[in-house]
N, C-alpha and C positions, 0 to 999 in steps of 0.2 A: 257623220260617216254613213254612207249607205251600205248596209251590210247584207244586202241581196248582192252587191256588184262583187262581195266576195265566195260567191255558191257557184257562180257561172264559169261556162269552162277555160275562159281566158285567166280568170283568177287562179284556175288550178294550175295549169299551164306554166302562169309565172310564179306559183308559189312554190313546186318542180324545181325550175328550173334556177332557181334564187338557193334556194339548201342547196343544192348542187354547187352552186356557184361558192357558195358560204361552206360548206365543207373542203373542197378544193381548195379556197383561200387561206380556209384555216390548217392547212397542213404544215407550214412552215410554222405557224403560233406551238402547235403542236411539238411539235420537231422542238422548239425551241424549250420551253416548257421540259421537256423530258428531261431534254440536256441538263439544267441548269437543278431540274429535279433530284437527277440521280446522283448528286453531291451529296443529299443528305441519309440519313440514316434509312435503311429499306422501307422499316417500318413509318417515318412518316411520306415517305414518296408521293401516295395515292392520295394522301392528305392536300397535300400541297399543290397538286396537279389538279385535284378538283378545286381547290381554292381560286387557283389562274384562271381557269376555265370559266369559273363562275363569274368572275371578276368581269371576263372577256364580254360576258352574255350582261351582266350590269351596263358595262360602257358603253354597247350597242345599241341595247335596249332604250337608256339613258340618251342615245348619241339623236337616235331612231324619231323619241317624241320632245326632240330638239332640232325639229329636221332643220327648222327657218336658220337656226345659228350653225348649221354644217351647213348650208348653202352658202348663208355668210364666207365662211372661211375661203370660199374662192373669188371674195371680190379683195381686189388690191388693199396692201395696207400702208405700202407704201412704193417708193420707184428709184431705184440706181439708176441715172443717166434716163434711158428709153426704157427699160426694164422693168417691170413692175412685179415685186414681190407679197405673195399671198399669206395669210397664216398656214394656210396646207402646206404650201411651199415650205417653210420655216419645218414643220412637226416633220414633213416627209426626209426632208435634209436631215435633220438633228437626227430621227430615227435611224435612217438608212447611215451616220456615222455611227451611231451606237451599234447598232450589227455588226457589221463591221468588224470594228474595234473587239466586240464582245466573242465574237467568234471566233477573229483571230488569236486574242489571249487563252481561247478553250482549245484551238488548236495547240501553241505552244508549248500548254500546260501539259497536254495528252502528250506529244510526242515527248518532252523532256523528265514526262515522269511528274511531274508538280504532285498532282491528283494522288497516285502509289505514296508520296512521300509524306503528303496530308494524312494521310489513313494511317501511315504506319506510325506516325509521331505524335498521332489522336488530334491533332487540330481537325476539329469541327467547322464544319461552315454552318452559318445561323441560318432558320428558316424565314428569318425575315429580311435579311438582304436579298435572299429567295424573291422572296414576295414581292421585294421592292423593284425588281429586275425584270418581272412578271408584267408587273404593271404597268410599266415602262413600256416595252413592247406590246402590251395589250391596247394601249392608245396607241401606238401607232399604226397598228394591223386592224385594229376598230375601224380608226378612219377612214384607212383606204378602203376598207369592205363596205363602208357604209355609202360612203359616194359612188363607190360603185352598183350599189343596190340601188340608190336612188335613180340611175337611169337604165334599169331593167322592171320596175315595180310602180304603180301609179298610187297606190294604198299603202301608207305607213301599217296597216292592220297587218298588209301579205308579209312585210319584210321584217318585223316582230315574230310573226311565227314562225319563218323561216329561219330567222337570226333562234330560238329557242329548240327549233329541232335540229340544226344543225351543231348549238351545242351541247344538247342531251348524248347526241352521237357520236360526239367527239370525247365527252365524258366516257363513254361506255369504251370508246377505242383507244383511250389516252393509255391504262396501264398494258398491251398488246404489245402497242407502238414502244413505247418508254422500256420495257425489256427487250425487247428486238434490238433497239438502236444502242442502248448500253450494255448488252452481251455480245456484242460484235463491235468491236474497236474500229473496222474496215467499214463498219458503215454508219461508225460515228464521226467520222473523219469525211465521212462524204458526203453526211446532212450541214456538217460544220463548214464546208468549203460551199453549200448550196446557200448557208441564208450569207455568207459574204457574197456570194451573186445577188441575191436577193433585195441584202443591202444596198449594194450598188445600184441595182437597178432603182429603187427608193431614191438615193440620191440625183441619179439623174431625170426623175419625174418630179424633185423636189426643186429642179433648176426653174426660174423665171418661166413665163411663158417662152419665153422669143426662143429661150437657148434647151427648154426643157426638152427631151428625148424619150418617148412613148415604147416603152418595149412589149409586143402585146405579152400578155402574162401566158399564154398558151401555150408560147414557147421555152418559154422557163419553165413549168410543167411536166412538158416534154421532156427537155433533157435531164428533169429529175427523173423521171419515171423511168427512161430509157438506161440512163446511169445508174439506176438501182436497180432493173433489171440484169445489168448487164454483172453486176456485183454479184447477183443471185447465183448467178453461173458460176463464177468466180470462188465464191464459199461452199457450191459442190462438189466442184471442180477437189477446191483441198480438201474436202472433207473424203472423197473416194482415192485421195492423194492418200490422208492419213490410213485410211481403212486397209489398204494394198500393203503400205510400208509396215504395219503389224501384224497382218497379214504374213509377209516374205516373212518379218524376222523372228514369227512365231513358227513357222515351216521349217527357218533355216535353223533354231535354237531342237527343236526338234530332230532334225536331221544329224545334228552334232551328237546330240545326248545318243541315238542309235549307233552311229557309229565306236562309242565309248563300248 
């Protein structure tokens, strides 16, 4: 390894622009992580959220000075008809059902109450189905981050360090994020409908070549950012709603009591 070609400014450049890329990426792992966090008891939350985390930065790490066998993964393994199907293909499909699946039962759960019904009747969720669910999605969001880093990065050295500050940062931002999104129902419902797009989008970048569908990730991004923006509004919106309405009915409880 020549480790002068990591001091010059092209190396800083793409070592920039790769944690960027790797934190960005990692928002959904995140999101998802919270979710599935804040089932268990408060006090192990942060436990468990740096465990995933950690986990994440293992498999990368691991994925990173295995680059030859992630190249692998995109030569065919085998072929339907004309079609030739990858191991990526395989992990990115199966993943992108798992999401899916897994978000849409967090949806159900939330709106039917499941979650409220669990708590009051003291059924516990284990932390290591946790963990297991964790891990799950942590190779499949490894993956796709890591083949993506390989064509923005020419030095396994840059994207190792970028792959560990990226998730230093994500550590320090995981408990922030994980109370934001489970103190607001409205916008756990809206991270939960974002990785079922997500998923999808996984599935159809999991299709063969011929039939696979490239969604640039930017755009999904976007309309998370812009939809959580526009939510922000929307929680101040009620929250000056609330403030008005005890407002009047403390004026109007007031204005009674005078006239007595």
């Amino acid at each position: 390894m020549d480790w002068q070609a990591l001091l010059t400014p092209e190396a800083f450049i793409s070592l920039v622009t790769l944690t960027f890329m790797e934190i960005v990426l990692g928002i959904d792992n995140i999101i998802f992580i919270s979710i599935v966090a804040g089932k268990l008891p408060e006090e192990k939350q942060a436990r468990v959220r740096t465990i995933g985390l950690g986990l994440a930065l293992l498999f990368r790490v691991g994925l990173l000075l295995g680059i030859t066998w992630i190249i692998g993964l995109t030569q065919p393994l085998f072929s339907i008809v004309k079609y030739h199907v990858t191991a990526r293909d395989l992990i990115l499909f199966a993943g992108g059902l798992f999401l899916i699946a897994k978000s849409t039962t967090e949806i159900h759960a939330k709106i039917e109450g499941h979650d409220e019904h669990a708590s009051m009747t003291g059924k516990a969720v284990s932390a290591l189905s946790i963990v297991i669910q964790i891990i799950l999605l942590d190779m499949i969001f490894s993956i796709d981050s890591i083949l993506t880093a390989v064509g923005l990065a020419k030095e396994v050295a840059i994207m190792i360090i970028a792959v560990i500050i990226s998730i230093l940062i994500m550590i320090l931002a995981a408990g922030a994020i994980s109370n934001f999104v489970n103190k607001n129902p409205t916008i756990k419902i809206l991270a939960l409908a974002f990785l079922i797009l997500i998923g999808f989008m996984l599935v159809l970048e999991g299709l063969p070549d011929q039939l696979a569908i490239h969604v640039p990730k930017g755009y999904i991004y976007f309309a998370i950012f812009f939809s959580l923006a526009v939510e922000m509004l929307n929680m101040r919106m009620r929250k000056r709603l609330l403030r008005f309405t005890a407002l009047r009915d403390t004026t109007s409880a007031a204005h009674a009591e005078n006239e007595k």
